[in-house]
MDAnalysis code that builds the backbone (N, CA, C; Angstrom):
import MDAnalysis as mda
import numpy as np

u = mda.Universe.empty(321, n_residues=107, atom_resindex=np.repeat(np.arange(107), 3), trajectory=True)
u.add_TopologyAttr("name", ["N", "CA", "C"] * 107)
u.add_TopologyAttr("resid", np.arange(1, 108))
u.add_TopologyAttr("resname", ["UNK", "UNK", "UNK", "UNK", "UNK", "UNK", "UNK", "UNK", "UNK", "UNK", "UNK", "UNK", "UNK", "UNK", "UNK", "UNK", "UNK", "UNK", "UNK", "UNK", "UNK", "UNK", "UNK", "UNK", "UNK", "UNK", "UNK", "UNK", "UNK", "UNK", "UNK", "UNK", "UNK", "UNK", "UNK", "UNK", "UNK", "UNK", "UNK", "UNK", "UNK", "UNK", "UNK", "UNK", "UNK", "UNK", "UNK", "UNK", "UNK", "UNK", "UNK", "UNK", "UNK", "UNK", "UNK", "UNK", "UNK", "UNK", "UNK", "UNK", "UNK", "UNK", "UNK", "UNK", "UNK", "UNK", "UNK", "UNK", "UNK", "UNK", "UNK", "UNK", "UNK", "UNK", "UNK", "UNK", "UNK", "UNK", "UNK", "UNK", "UNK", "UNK", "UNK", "UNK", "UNK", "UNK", "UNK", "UNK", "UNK", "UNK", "UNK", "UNK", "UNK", "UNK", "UNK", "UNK", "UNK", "UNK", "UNK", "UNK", "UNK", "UNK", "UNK", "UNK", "UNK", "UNK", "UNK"])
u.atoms.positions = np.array([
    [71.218, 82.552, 93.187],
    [70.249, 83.480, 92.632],
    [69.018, 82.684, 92.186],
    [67.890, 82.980, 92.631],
    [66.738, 82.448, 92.133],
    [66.357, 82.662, 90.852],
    [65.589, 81.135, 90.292],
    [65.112, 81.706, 88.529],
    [63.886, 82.060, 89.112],
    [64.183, 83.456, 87.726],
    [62.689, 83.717, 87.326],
    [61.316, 83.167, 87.456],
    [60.536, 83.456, 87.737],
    [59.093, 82.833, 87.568],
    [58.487, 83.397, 86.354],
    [57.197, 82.271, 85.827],
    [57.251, 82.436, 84.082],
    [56.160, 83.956, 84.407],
    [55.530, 84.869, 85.959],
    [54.971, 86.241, 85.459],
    [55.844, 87.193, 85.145],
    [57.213, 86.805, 85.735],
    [58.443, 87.942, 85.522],
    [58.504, 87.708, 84.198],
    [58.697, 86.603, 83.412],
    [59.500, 86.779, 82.222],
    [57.837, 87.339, 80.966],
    [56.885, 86.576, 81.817],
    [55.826, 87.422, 81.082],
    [55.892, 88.913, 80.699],
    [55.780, 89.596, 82.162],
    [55.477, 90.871, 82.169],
    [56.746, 92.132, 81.830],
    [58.206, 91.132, 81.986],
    [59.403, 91.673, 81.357],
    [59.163, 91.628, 79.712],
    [58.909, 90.741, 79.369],
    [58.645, 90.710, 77.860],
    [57.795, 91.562, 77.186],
    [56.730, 91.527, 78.090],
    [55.641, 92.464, 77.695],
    [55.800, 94.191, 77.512],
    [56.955, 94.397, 78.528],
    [56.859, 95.776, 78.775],
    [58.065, 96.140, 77.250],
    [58.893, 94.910, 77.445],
    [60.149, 95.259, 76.375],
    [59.667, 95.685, 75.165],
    [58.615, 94.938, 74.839],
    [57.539, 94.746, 73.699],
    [56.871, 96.458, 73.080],
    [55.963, 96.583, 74.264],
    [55.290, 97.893, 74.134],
    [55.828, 98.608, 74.468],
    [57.377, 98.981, 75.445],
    [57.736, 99.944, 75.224],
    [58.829, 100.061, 74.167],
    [59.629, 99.893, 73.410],
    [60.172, 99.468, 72.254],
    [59.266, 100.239, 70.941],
    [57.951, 99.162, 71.258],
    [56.916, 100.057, 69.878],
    [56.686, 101.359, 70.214],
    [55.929, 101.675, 71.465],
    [55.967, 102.892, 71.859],
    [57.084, 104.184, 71.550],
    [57.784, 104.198, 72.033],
    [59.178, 104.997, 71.547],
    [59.628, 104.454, 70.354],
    [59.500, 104.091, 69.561],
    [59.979, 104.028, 67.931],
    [58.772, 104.614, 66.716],
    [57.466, 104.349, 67.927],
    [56.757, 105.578, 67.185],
    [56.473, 107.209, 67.574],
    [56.933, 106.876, 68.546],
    [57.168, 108.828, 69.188],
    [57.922, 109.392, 68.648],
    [59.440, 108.687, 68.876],
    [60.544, 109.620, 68.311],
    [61.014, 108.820, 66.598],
    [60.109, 108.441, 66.030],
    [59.673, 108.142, 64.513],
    [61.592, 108.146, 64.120],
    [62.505, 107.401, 64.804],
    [63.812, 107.291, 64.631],
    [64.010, 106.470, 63.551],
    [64.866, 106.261, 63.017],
    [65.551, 105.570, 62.066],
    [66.913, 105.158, 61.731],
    [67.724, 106.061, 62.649],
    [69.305, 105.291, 62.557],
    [69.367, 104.525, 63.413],
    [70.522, 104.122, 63.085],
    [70.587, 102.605, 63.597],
    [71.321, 102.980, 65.231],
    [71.327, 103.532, 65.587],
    [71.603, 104.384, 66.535],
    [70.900, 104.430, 68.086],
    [69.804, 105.224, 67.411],
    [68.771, 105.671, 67.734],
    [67.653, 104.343, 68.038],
    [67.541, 103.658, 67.204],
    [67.171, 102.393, 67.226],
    [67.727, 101.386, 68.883],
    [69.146, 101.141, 68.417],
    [69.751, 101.032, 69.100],
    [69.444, 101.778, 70.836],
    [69.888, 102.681, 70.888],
    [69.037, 103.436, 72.097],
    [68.125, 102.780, 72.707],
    [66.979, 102.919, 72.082],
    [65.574, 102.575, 71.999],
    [65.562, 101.056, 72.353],
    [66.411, 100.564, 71.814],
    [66.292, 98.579, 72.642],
    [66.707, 98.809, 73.705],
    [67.652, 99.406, 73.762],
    [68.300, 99.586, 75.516],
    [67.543, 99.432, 76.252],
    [66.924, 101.063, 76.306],
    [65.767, 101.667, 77.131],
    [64.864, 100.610, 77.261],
    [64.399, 100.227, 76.441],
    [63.244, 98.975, 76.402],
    [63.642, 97.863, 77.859],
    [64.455, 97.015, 76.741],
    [65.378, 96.212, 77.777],
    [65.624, 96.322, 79.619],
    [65.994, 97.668, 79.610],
    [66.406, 97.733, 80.729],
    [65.248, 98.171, 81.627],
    [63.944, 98.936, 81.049],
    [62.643, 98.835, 81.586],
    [62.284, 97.430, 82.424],
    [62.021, 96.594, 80.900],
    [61.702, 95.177, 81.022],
    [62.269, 94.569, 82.247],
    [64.025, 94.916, 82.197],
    [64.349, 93.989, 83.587],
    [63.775, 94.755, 84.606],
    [63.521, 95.959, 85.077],
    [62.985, 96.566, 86.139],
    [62.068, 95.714, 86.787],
    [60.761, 96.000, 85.625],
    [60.201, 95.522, 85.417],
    [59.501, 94.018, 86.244],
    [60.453, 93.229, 85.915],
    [60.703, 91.585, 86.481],
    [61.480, 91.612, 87.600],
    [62.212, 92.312, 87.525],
    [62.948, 92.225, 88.525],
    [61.759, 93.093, 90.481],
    [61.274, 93.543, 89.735],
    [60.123, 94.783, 90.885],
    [59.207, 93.564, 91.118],
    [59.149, 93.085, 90.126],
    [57.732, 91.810, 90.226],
    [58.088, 90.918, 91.508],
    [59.574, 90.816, 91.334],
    [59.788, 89.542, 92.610],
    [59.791, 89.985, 93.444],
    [59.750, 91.424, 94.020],
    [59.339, 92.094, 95.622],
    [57.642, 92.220, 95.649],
    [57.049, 91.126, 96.075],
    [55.434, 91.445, 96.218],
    [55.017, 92.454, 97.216],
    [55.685, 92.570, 98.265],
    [56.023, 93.259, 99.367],
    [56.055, 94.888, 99.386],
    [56.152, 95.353, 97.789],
    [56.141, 96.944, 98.056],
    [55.227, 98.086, 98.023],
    [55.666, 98.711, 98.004],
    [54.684, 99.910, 99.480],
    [53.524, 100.559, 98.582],
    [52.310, 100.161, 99.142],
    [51.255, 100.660, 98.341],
    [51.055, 102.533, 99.136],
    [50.067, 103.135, 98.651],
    [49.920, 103.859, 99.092],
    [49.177, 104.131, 100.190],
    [48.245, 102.670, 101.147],
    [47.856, 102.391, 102.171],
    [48.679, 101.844, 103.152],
    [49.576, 101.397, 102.788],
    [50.635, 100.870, 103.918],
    [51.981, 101.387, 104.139],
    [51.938, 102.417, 103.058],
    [53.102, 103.468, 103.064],
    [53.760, 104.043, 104.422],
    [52.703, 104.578, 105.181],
    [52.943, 105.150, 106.363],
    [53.475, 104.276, 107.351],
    [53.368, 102.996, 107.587],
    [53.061, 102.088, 108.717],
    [54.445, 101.588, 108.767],
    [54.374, 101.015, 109.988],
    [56.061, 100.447, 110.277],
    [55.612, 98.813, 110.245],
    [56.792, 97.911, 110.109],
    [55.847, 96.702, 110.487],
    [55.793, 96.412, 111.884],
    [55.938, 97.156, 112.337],
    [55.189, 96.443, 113.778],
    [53.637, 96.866, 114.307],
    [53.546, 98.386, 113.212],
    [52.011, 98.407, 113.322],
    [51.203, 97.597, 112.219],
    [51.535, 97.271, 110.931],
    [50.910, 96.022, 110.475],
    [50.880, 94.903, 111.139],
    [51.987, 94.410, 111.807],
    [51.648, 93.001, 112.698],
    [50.570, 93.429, 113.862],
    [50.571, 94.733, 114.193],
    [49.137, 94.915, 115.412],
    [48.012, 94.590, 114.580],
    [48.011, 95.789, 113.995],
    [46.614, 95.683, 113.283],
    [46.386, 93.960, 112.543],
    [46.965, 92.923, 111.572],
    [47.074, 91.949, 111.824],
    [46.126, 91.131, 112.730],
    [46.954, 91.179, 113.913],
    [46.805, 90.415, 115.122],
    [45.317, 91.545, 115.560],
    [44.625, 92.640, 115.613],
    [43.330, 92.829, 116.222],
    [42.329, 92.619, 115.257],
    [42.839, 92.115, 113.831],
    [41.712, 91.661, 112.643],
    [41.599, 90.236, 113.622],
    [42.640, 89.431, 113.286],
    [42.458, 88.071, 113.807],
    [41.944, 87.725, 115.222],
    [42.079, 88.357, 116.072],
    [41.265, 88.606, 117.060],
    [39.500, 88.680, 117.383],
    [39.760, 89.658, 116.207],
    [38.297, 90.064, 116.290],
    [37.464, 89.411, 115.384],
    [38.193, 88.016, 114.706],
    [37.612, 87.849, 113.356],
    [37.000, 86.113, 114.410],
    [37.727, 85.740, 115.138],
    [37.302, 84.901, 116.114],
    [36.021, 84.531, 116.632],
    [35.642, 85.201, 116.809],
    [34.228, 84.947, 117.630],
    [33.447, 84.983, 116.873],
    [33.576, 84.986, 114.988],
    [32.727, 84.595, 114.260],
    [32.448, 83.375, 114.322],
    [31.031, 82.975, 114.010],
    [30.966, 81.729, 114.065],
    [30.957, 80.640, 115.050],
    [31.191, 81.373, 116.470],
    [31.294, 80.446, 117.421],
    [29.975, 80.741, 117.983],
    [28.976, 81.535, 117.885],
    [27.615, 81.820, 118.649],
    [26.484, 80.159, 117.875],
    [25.330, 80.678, 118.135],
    [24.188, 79.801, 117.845],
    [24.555, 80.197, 116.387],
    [23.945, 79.296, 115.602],
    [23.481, 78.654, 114.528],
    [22.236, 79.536, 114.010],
    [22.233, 80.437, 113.405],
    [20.612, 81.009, 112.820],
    [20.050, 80.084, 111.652],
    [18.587, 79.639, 111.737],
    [17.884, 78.720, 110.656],
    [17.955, 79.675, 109.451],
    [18.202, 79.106, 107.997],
    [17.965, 79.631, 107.194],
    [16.254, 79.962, 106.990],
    [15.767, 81.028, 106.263],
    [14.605, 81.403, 106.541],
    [13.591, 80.006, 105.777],
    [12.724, 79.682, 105.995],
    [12.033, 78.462, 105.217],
    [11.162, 79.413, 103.899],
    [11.225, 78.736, 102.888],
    [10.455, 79.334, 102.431],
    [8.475, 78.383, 101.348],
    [7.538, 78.932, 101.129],
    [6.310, 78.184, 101.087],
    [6.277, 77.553, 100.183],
    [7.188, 77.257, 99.438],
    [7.108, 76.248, 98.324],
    [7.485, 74.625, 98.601],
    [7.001, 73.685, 98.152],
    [6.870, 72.644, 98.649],
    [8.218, 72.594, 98.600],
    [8.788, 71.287, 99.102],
    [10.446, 70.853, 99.040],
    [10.634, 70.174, 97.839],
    [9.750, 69.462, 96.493],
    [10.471, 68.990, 95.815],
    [10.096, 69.858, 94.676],
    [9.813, 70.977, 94.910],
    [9.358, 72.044, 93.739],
    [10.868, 73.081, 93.322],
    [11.058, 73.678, 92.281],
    [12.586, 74.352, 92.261],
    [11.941, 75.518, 92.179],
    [13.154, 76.492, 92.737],
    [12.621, 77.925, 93.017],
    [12.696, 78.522, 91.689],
    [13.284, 78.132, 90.887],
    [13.075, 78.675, 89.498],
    [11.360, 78.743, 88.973],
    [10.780, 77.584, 89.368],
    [9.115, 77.255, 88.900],
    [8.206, 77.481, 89.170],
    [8.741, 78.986, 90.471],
    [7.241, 79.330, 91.622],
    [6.322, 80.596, 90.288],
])
């Protein structure tokens, strides 16, 4: 089993944190019970939480639809097409009338 990385235990902590405060001031509880509860819930957020973090991989709402074999197309016709940048002539940057040892801040 792989360890943690220190954004999981960040953002697990974090959520345990605010959600914990969160729900102990909503449901304004006080037995020890209820309390109790309330770490659970927290807790078991938190691992979600960290645990969701280590799939970088999941499904936004732009790539939702797609299978991966149409991300590896599309992929492969970015990289394709991203090619022939840069391989033409050279364009001069434009010159401009200020002498060369003058700074463009001083025109």
């Amino acid at each position: 089993m792989p360890r943690p990385t220190a954004a999981q235990f960040a953002y697990g902590s974090a959520t345990v944190v605010a959600t914990t405060l969160a729900l102990l001031l909503l449901f304004r509880t006080e037995s020890g019970v209820g309390v109790a509860a309330i770490g659970t819930a927290a807790l078991a957020l938190g691992l979600l939480v960290a645990v969701r973090l280590a799939h970088p991989g999941h499904r936004t709402a732009q790539g939702a639809g797609q299978t991966a074999a149409d991300r590896a197309s599309a992929a492969a016709r970015t990289h394709h097409a991203l090619e022939g940048i840069g391989a033409g002539e050279r364009i001069p940057a434009p010159r401009s009338s200020a002498r060369a040892d003058e700074h463009s801040l001083r025109r």
